[in-house]
N, C-alpha and C positions, 0 to 999 in steps of 0.2 A: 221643667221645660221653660225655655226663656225665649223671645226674636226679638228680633230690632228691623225693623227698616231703616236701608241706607237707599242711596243715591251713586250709583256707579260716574266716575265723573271725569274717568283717564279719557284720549282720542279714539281709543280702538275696542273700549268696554272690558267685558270679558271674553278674550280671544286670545287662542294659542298663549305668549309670555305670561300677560298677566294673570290669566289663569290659573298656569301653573304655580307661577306666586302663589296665588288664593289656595289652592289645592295644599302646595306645601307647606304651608303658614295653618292650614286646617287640620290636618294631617299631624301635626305637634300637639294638640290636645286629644281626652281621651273619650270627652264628650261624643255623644252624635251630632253630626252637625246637617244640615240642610238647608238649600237654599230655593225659595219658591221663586215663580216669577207666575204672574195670571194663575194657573188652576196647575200648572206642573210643578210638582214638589222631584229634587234630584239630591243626590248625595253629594256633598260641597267635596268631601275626599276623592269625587272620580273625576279624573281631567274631562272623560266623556261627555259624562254626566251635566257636567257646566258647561261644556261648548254646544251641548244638545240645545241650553233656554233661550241662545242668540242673544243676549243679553249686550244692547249697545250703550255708547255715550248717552247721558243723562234717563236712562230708567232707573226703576226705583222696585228695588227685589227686597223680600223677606229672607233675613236669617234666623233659622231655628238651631236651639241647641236645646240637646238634652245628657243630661252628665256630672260626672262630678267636678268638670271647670267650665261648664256650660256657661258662665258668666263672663269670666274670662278667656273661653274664647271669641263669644260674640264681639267682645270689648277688641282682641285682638285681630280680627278681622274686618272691624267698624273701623279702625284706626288705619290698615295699610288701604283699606277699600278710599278713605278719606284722603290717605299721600298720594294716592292716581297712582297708585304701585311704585312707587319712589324711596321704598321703604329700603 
């Protein structure tokens, strides 16, 4: 099992579009993936799930992976979370 904290950093956060980015960028690996925010841990693969944390411009969430590209995916979703979803 691996996390990384990032830094959400687009205008709109994670909401509806970019979301679904994050989701379907998550959703390519076969890892688990998970994204906390405060004391709510949610599954990074449900669109729900992520629009549940309210997660806006500049907070700063845990990704957990656990898997066998757990590294790579964290790496892959540290990266489009970094282009403000411009990926």
């Amino acid at each position: 099992m691996v996390t990384r904290d990032v830094t959400i950093r687009n205008n709109v956060g994670l909401h509806a579009r970019p979301a679904t980015f994050f989701i379907q960028r998550a959703n390519s690996y076969k890892a688990s993936i998970w994204v906390e925010k405060d004391d709510r841990r949610v599954n990074a693969k449900s669109l729900l799930g992520v629009l549940s944390l309210g997660v806006v411009k500049d907070m700063t969430v845990t990704l957990i992976a656990d898997g066998p590209d757990e590294e790579n995916a964290l790496e892959g979703l540290a990266e489009l979370i970094d282009s403000a979803f411009e990926d």
